[in-house]
Every structure is written in C-alpha cells, then in structure tokens.
C-alpha positions in Angstrom: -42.8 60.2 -84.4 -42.4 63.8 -85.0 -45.3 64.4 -83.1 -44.2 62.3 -79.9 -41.0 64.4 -80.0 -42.6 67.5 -80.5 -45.3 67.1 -78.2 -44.9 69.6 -74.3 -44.3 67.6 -71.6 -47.3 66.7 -69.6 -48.0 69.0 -66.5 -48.1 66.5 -63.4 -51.4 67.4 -61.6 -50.8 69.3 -58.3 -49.0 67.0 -55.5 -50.3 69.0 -52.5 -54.1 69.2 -53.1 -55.4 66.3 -52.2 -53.1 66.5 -48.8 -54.4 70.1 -48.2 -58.1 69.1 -48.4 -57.0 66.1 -45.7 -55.0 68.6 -43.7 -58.6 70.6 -43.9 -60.6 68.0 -43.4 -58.3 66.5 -40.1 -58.4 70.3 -38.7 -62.7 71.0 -39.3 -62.6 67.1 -37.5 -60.1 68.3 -34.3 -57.9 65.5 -35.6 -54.0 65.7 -35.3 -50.8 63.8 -36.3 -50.4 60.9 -33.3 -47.6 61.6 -31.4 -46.5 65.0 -32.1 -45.2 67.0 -29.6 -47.7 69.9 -28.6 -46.1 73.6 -27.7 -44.9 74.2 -24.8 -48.0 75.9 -22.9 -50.1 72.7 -24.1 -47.7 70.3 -22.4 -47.1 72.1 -19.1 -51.0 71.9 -19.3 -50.9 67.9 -19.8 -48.3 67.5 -17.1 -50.0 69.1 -14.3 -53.5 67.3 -15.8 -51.4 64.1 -15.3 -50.5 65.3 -11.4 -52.5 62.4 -9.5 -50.7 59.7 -11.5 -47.2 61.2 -11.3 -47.5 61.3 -7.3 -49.2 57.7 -7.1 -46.8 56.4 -9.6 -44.0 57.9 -7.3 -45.6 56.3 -4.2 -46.1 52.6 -6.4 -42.6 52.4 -7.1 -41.1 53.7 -3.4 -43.7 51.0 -1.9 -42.9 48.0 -4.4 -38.8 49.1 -3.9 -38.3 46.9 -0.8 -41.5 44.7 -0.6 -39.4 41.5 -1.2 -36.9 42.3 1.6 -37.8 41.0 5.2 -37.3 44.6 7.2 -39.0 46.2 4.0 -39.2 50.0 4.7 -36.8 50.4 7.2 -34.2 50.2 4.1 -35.4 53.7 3.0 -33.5 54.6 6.4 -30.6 51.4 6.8 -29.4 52.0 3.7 -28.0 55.8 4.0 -27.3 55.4 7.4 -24.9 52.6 7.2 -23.2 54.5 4.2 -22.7 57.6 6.1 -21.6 54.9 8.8 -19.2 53.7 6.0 -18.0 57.0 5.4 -17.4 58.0 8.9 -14.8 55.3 9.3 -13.2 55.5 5.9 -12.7 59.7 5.6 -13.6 60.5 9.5 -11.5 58.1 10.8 -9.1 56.7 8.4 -8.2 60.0 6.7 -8.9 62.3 9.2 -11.2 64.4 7.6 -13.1 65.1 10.3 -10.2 67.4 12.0 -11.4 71.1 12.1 -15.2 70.4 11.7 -17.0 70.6 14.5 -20.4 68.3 14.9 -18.7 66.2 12.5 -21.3 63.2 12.5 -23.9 65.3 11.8 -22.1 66.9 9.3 -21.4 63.6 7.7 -25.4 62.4 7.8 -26.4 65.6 6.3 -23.7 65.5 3.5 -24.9 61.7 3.1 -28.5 61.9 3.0 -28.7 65.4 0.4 -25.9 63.9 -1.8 -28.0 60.7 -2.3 -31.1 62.5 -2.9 -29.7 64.2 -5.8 -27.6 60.7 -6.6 -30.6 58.5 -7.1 -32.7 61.1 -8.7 -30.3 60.9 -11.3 -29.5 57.4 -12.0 -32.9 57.2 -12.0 -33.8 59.5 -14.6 -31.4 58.4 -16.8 -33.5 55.2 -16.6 -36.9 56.3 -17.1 -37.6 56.5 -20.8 -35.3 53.2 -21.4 -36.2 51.0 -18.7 -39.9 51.9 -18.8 -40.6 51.6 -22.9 -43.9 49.1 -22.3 -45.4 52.0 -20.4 -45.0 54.6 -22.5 -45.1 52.6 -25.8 -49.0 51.7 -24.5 -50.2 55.0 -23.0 -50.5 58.3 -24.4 -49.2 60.7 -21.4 -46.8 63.6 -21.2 -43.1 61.8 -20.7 -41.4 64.6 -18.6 -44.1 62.7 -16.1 -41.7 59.6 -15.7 -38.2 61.5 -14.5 -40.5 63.8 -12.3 -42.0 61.0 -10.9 -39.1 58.7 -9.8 -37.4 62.6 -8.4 -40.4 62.6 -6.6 -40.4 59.1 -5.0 -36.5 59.6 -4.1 -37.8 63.1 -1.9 -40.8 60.6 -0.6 -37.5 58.3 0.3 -35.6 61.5 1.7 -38.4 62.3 4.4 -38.2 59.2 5.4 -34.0 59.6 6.2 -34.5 63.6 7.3 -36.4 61.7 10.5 -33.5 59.8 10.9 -31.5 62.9 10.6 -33.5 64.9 13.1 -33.0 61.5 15.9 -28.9 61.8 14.6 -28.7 66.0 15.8 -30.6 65.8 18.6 -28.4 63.0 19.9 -25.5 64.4 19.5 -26.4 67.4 20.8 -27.4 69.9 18.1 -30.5 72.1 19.2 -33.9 72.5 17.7 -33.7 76.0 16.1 -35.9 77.9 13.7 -33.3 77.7 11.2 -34.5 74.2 10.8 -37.3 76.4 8.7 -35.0 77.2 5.9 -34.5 73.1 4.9 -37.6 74.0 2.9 -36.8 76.1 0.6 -33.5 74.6 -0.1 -35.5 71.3 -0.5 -37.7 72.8 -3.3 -34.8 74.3 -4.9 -32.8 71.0 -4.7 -35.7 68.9 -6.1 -36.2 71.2 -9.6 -32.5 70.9 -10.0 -32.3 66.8 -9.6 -35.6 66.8 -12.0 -34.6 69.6 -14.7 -31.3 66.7 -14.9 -32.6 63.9 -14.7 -34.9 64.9 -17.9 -31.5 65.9 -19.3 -30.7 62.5 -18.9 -33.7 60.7 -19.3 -33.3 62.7 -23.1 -29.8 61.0 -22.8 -30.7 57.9 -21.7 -33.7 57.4 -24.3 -31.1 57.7 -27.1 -28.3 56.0 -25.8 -29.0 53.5 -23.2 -25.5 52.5 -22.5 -24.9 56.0 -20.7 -26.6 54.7 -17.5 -24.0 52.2 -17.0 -21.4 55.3 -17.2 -23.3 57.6 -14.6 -22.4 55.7 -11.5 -18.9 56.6 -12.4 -19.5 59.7 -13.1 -21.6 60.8 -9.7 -19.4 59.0 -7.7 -16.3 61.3 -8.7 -19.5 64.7 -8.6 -19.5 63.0 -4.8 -15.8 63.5 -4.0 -15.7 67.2 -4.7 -19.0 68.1 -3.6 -18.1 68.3 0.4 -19.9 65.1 1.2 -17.3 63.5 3.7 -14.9 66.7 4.4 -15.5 70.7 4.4 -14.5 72.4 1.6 -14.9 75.6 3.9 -12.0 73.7 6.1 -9.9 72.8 2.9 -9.6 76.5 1.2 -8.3 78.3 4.4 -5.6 75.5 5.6 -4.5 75.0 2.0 -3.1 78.6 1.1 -1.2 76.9 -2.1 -4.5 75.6 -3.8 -5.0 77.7 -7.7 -7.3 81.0 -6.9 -9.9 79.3 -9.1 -10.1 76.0 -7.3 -12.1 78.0 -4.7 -15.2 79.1 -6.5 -15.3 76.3 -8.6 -15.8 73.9 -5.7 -18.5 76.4 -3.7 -20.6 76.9 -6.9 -20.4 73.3 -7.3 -24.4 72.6 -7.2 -24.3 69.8 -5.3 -22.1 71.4 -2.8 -24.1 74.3 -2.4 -27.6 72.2 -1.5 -25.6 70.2 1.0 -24.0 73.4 2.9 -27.4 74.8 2.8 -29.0 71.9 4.5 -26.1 72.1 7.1 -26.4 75.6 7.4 -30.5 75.1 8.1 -29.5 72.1 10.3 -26.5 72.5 12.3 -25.9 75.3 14.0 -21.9 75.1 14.3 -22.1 75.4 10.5 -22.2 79.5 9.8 -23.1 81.6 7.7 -19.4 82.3 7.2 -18.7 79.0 5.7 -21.0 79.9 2.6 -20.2 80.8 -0.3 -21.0 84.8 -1.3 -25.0 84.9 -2.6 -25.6 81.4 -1.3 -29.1 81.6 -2.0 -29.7 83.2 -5.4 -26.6 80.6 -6.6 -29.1 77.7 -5.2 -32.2 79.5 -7.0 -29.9 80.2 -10.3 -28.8 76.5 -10.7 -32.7 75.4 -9.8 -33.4 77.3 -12.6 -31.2 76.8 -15.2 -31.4 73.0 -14.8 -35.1 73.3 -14.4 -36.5 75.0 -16.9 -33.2 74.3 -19.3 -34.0 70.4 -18.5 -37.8 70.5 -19.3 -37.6 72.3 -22.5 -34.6 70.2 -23.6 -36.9 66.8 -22.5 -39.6 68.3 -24.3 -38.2 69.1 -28.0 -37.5 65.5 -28.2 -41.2 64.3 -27.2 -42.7 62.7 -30.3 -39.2 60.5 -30.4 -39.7 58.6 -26.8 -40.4 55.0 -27.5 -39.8 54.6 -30.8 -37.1 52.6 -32.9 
C-alpha cells in the first residue's frame, strides 16, 4: 500500500497532439471547419462571385410577388400610388399640410414612393435570414446575399413607380430638367443605406424573430418625421417656438435627407435653399456608415445563420 501512496502521479499524455497532426493534416488537404466565417476580403470575394444569383433571385421574387393577383404587375405601381392618394386626402386635405408647398402632389408622390423604398427594404431584411432558413440551411452561399437581394428587388419595384412619377410631374406641370440627372446618385446612395440596415436587421431578425412584428411600428413613426406628407423646410421657419435642436435633428434625419434630395433632383420649386447645410456629403456619410457598419456587423455573425 505504501507503494500505491507513494507512487508520482501519472503524466496524462499530451491532449493537443493528436488534434495538431489533424489540424496539419486538414491544412496539407485544403480542408476547413464547415461553416466558419471567412475574413472579410474572402467574403466580399464570395459575394460579388455570388452576383448573378443575387440579381436573378431579386428578379424571382419581384416576379412571383403579384403572380396570383389578376392585374399582376401593375401593383408594383397601384399600390404606392393609391397610398400617396391616401395621403393626399388625409395630411393634404384633411390637415392642411399642403399650405406653403408649392407642387404639392408631386411633392407628395416623391415623399411616397423614396420613403417606401427604404420602408420595404427594411421589413424585408429583417425577414431574410428567418423566413428563408430552408435556403440557407441547404446551400452553402455568402448570407449578406439574401438582405442585398430583397434591397435589390424593392429598387427593381422603385423603377417601376419612378415611371409613374415621371407621368405624375409632367402632368402637373413640372419640367423636364437636367437636374433629373442627380436622382442617380442619390439613388445609389439611398440603396447602400436601406441594405447596410436591413443586414443590421436581418442580424436582428436571425436572433430574434419576433422583432419583425415590431418594425412596422417602428417605420411607421421614422415615416411621420421624415417629411413624407408635409415640409419640414415649411415647419422650421413658421414655427419660431420649436427647441433649437429639433431643427437639425429632423434634416439629418436619413430618410429625410434621400427624400428632399429626390425632390430637389425632381421638382424644380423644391430649392436648393430648403436643404439642409452639406446635403450631399450628409447622404454619402449615412450611406456609409450604415453600409459598411451593416456589412461588417452582418458578417461577424456568419457561421451562426441557420442554426439552433
């Protein structure tokens, strides 16, 4: 028994070198752990690899939206237009919003049509992990590919309503100008802001599903300060007793300032004046910080989509 007790305690053999000659073996073989989330260079790489399927998975879904529906397409444009048409009798009419702005329809259309752009790019990247697990439980693809992919079908759905929109100013009497030139760039802006959030949300979304029943709540109060229906230009100078910081908190609003910049391209009653100060490196710094912000935040959390 003495022995026993007096014996050294046994040296347990070396835990990590069977796993380093398998970590050797996987790396001689080009093998690597399934799943995990490449760097960041490597997945940009994989995304624009995966460009053709993002663009015809875009085009799929706008084509499948209203195939059940009798007037099919012509929703893409119906269904704006009769919610600006909504609008124009609730705020326009109703409450009078409409005093002080001049080419107040087209105003209104504009507002309408940029703020659901940004609307449904949202709502439905806050969907696209969640509602879309089968896909991307049985293929192996970059995920930022979904929320880019349903911002992309919603601008597919906005060129469909900036026809419209063109039909609406010409009517009532607003020119063709060259200004019309600067909805471009304000588009492309626009577009990396509504998909740098709606990763941020898909993120959101993949984690905590119940968030996209919240969202509609909280973009339609986002709506009601962002200038849709009324001019916050209009508002600040006949409303001298508002707080000094309720001012540049409503023009650096985001949405706000991608709508005023599509009336400003668009409507040539709508100045330069009624801007906010740096319109345009505002639009560029939001683009950018939700952008890039958005896809790096999507992307830390890339090995966890689809599982649980």
């Amino acid at each position: 028994m003495s022995q026993v007790l007096d014996a050294p305690p046994r040296t347990p053999a070396p835990a990590t070198a069977a796993d380093d000659d398998l970590a050797a073996l996987a790396a001689r073989h080009g093998l690597t752990v399934s799943g995990a989330r490449p760097s960041l260079p490597a997945y940009v790489r994989q995304l624009w690899a995966r460009r053709h399927f993002i663009t015809a998975f875009s085009t799929a879904k706008l084509t499948a939206q209203y195939s059940q529906a009798k007037l099919g397409q012509l929703w893409q444009v119906m269904n704006p237009l009769l919610n600006a048409a909504v609008y124009y009798f609730i705020f326009g009419v109703l409450l009078q919003t409409k005093r002080g702005v001049p080419d107040y329809v087209p105003f209104l259309v504009t507002g309408v049509f940029i703020w659901t752009f940004s609307q449904s790019s949202i709502l439905a990247g806050t969907r696209a992990i969640s509602g879309n697990l089968g896909l991307v439980r049985a293929l192996h693809f970059p995920r930022a590919a979904l929320p880019i992919s349903f911002c992309l079908q919603q601008l597919q759905q906005l060129m469909f309503s900036m026809a419209a929109l063109a039909v609406i100013l010409l009517v009532f009497g607003v020119p063709v100008a060259a200004s019309w030139l600067l909805a471009v760039p304000a588009l492309v802006l626009q577009f990396t802001f509504n998909a740098g959030v709606s990763m941020i949300m898909a993120r959101v979304g993949a984690k905590t599903p119940d968030i996209a029943q919240l969202m509609p709540f909280v973009l339609r109060t986002w709506m009601y300060v962002s200038g849709v229906m009324w001019s916050i230009d209009h508002l600040l100078s006949s409303h001298d007793n508002l707080p000094s910081w309720v001012g540049p908190l409503l023009q650096a609003n985001p949405a706000a300032v991608y709508i005023d910049l599509m009336r400003f391209a668009l409507i040539d009653s709508f100045t330069a004046s009624q801007l906010p100060s740096h319109v345009w490196l505002l639009a560029t710094g939001w683009a950018l910080l939700a952008g890039v912000g958005g896809f790096i935040y999507f992307w830390k959390a890339e090995e966890t989509y689809g599982r649980g």
